[in-house]
C-alpha positions as CSV (number, residue, x, y, z in Angstrom):
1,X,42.6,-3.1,33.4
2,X,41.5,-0.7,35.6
3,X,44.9,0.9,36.0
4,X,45.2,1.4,32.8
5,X,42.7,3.2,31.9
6,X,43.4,5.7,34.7
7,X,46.5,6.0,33.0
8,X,45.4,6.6,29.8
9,X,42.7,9.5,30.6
10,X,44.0,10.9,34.0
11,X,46.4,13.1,32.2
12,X,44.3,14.6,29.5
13,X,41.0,14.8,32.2
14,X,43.5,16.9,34.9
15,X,44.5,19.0,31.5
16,X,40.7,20.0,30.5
17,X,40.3,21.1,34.6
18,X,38.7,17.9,35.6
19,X,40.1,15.4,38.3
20,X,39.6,11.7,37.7
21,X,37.9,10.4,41.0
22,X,37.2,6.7,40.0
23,X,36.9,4.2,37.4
24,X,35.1,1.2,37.5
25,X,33.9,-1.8,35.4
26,X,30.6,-3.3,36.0
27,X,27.9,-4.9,34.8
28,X,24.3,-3.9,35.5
29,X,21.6,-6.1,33.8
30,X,23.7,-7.9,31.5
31,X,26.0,-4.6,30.0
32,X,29.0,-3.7,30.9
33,X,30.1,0.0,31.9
34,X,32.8,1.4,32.4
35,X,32.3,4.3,34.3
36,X,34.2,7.6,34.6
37,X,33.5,9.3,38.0
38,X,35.0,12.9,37.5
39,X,35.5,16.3,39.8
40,X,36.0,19.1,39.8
41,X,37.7,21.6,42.2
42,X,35.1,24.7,41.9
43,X,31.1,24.1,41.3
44,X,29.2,21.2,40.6
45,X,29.7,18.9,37.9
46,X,27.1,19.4,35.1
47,X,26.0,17.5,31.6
48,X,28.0,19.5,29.6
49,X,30.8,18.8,31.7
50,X,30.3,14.8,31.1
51,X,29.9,15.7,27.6
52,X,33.2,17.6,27.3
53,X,35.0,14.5,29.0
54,X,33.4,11.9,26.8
55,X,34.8,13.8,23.9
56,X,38.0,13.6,25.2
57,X,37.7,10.6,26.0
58,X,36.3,9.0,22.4
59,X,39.7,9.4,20.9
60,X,41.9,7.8,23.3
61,X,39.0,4.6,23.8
62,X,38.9,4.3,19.9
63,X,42.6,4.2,19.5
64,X,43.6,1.9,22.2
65,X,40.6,-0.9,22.0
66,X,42.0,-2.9,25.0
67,X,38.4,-4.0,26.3
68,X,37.4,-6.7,24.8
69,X,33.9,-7.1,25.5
70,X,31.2,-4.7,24.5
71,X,30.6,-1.7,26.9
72,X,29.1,1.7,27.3
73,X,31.4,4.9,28.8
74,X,28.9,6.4,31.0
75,X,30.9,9.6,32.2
76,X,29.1,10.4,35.7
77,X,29.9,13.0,38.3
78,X,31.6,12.7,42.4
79,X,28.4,12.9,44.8
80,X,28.3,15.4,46.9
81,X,26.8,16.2,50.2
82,X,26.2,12.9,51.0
83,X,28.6,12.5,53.8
């Protein structure tokens, strides 16, 4: 499942100058996420940045409903520094 959903949004994330670091599906206290981790190339990753990719994003995940448990997108940005 994973792998397709990178290939669903890596495309039009890359296209709004983002880079698709990670995706993962998890569950923390009983909901599931699945969470975008995004880059990008100049600058630090911001909430209007995660808000522009969720937008993108809300399209594609409400035509193709391939998940078929509830979840929450939670659009969340590459640390940095922390190496």
């Amino acid at each position: 499942m994973i792998e397709k959903v990178k290939n669903l949004i890596e495309k039009p994330i890359n296209e709004a100058g983002y880079i698709l670091d990670e995706v993962l599906y998890l569950q923390e206290n009983n909901t599931n996420f699945l969470r975008i981790v995004i880059d990008k190339k100049e600058g630090l990753i911001n909430v209007n940045d995660c808000v522009k990719v969720n937008d993108i994003l809300d399209s594609i995940f409400d035509d193709i409903d391939f998940i078929n448990e509830s979840y929450i997108v939670d659009i969340c940005s590459k640390e940095k520094g922390s190496e």
